[in-house]
N, C-alpha and C positions, 0 to 999 in steps of 0.2 A: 443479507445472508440467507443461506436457508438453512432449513431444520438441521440443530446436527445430529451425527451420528457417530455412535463409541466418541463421545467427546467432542465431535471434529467437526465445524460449519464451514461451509467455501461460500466464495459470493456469489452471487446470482446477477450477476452483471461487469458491464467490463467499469473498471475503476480510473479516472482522467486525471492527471495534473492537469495543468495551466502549461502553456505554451512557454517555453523557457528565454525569458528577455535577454537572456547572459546563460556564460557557461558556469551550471552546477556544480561541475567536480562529476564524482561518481557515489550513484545511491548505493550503501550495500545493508541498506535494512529498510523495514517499514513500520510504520504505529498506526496502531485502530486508536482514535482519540474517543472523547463525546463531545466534541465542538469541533463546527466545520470551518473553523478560525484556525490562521497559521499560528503556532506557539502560542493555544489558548486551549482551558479546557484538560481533561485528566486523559495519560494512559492507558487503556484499556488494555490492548496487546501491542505485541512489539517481537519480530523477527527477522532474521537475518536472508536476503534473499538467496534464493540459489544460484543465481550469476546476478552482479553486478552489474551496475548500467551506466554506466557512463552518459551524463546529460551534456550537453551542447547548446549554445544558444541555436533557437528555431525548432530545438528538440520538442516533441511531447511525450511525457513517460506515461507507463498506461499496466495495468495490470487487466487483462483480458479476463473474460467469463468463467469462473469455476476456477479459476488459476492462485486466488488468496485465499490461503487455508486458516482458522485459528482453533485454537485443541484448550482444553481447560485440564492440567494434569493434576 
């Protein structure tokens, strides 16, 4: 992430899942963990995205550069 500012750090890079072996369903949020283990590891943030994405098997979902924001209110 980089420095925030009024609150607000975005990332500094683009953010990859893994290649989807089956169909997900559709993501409509995301979480900053502290472990880069699936269902492992605490909370940190968590938001709702602005459109929804529907994953697909052979999908990869991906949050692009500057695109993931988190705010501390």
């Amino acid at each position: 992430f980089n420095a925030a500012v009024n609150g607000t750090a975005t990332s500094n890079g683009t953010v990859t899942w893994p290649t989807a072996t089956a169909d997900w369903g559709t993501v409509v949020f995301v979480a900053v963990t502290d472990s880069g283990t699936a269902q492992a590891g605490n909370v940190l943030f968590y938001g709702d995205l602005t459109t929804n994405k529907t994953i697909e098997n052979g999908d990869t979902f991906q949050i692009s550069n500057t695109n993931l924001s988190v705010s501390l209110a």
